[in-house]
C-alpha positions, -999 to +999 in steps of 0.1 A: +000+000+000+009+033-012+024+051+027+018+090+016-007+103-006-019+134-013-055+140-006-081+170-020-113+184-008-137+215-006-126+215+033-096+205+051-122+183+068-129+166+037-099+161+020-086+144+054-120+121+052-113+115+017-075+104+023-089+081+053-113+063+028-089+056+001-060+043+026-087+025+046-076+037+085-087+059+111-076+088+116-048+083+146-036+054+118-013+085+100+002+117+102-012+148+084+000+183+070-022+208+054-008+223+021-034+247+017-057+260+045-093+269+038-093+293+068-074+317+043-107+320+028-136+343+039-168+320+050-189+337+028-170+329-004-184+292+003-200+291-033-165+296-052-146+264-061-121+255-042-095+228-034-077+220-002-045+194-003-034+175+019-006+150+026-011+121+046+016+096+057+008+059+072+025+056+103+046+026+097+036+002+122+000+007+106+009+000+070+029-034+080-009-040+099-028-033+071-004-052+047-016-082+065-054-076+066-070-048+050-102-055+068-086-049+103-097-017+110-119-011+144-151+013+135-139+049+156-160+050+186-183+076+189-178+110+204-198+126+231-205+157+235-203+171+268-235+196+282-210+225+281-197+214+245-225+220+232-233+249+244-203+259+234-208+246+201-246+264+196-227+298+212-200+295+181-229+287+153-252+316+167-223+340+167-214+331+126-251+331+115-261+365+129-235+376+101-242+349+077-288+357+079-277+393+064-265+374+032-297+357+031-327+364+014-354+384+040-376+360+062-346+330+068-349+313+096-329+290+116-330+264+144-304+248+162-306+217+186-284+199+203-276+166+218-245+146+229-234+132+190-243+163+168-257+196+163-285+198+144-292+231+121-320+239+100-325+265+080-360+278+061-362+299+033-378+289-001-357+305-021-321+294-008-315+265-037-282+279-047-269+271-008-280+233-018-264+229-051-266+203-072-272+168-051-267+189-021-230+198-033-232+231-021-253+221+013-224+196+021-198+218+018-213+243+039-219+216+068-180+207+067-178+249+076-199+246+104-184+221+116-152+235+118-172+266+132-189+249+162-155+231+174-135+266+177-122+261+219-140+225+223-113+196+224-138+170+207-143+171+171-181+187+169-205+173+139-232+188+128-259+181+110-267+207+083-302+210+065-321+237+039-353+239+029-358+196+041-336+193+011-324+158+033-359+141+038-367+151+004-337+134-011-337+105+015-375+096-002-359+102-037-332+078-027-357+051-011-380+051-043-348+048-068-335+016-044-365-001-052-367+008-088-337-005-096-339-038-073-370-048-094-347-037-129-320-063-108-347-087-103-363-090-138-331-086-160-304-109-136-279-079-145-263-054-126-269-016-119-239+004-111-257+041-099-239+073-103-214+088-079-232+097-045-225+110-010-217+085+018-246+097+040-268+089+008-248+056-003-261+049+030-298+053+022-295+027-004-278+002+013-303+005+041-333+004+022-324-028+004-309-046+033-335-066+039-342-077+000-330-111+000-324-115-035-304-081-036-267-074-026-251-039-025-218-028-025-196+003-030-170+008-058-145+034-066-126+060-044-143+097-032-153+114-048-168+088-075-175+067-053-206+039-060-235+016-054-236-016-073-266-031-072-267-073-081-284-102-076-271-123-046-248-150-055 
């Protein structure tokens, strides 16, 4: 396996996540270095392209491991937020949006909640499609900022949960209905269905929704971002 590669992304968040996807490990598996920073940027220049690299060594005693079984890794256990956290974390995401609502079209609204795995923030407005972009594009890249927004002076890494206009519950039923579309196309033809490049949260939607089909098997193909469903007949 390739030790150091170099790794891109609309965030620094995501071009790390990215990096850990393609070499397979967790995070405290390798060492990282920014080459470009997207904290140079202002936060309300979100909606320009941009590409953030960085280079991301195996630590050596985790490449001979994953030499020997590529399968090995343990799932990252789950952080919890702490009461303060994320109070914390709502103080830092109230403080950027009562700049960021004067960018917005008149009558936006937002709510924020929090528990001890994420914070959750929605925000209304019917006219805010270009924050979504296409397949949420736009909407995902925006979350990776408020993530990094809501951990500023919290130790924990912070998640949060971003959502526009219910673009999410509108896609997950999208998502749900196209799973079972093209199990029955599976089903009748005995071929399979590779589906266009998606999200993990919505890779995730497929796979979930045709778990339980007994006749159907899913797996994902490629590296991030192309990454795939294949959809197939069980063997």
């Amino acid at each position: 396996m390739e030790k150091t590669i170099i790794s891109e992304g609309k965030t620094t968040n995501e071009a790390i996540e990215n990096g850990l996807k393609k070499l397979n490990v967790s995070k405290d598996c390798v060492e990282i270095k920014v080459l470009e920073n997207e904290d140079k940027r202002s936060f309300f220049s979100i909606l320009t392209p941009r590409v953030v690299k960085v280079e991301m060594t195996l630590k050596e005693k985790e490449s001979k491991k994953e030499t020997q079984n590529n399968e090995s890794i343990k799932p990252k256990k789950e952080i919890e937020l702490s009461i303060e956290e994320q109070e914390k974390a709502k103080e830092n995401i109230e403080q950027f949006l009562k700049d960021f609502m004067t960018q917005l079209p008149e009558g936006t609204t937002y709510e924020i909640k929090t528990n001890t795995s994420y914070i959750n923030v929605d925000i209304q407005n019917k006219n805010l499609g270009y924050l979504i972009g296409y397949r949420g594009e736009t909407l995902y890249a925006m979350q990776n900022i408020f993530s990094a927004i809501a951990g500023k002076g919290i130790a924990n890494r912070v998640r949060v949960i971003l959502d526009i206009e219910g673009y999410k519950a509108k896609r997950e039923k999208t998502l749900e209905d196209l799973a079972e579309k093209v199990a029955k196309t599976v089903m009748r033809t005995k071929k399979p269905v590779k589906l266009e490049p998606m999200q993990a949260y919505e890779r995730k939607i497929i796979h979930s929704k045709l778990q339980k089909n007994t006749r159907i098997d899913t797996t994902s193909v490629g590296e991030e971002p192309h990454r795939r469903i294949v959809v197939s007949l069980k063997k």
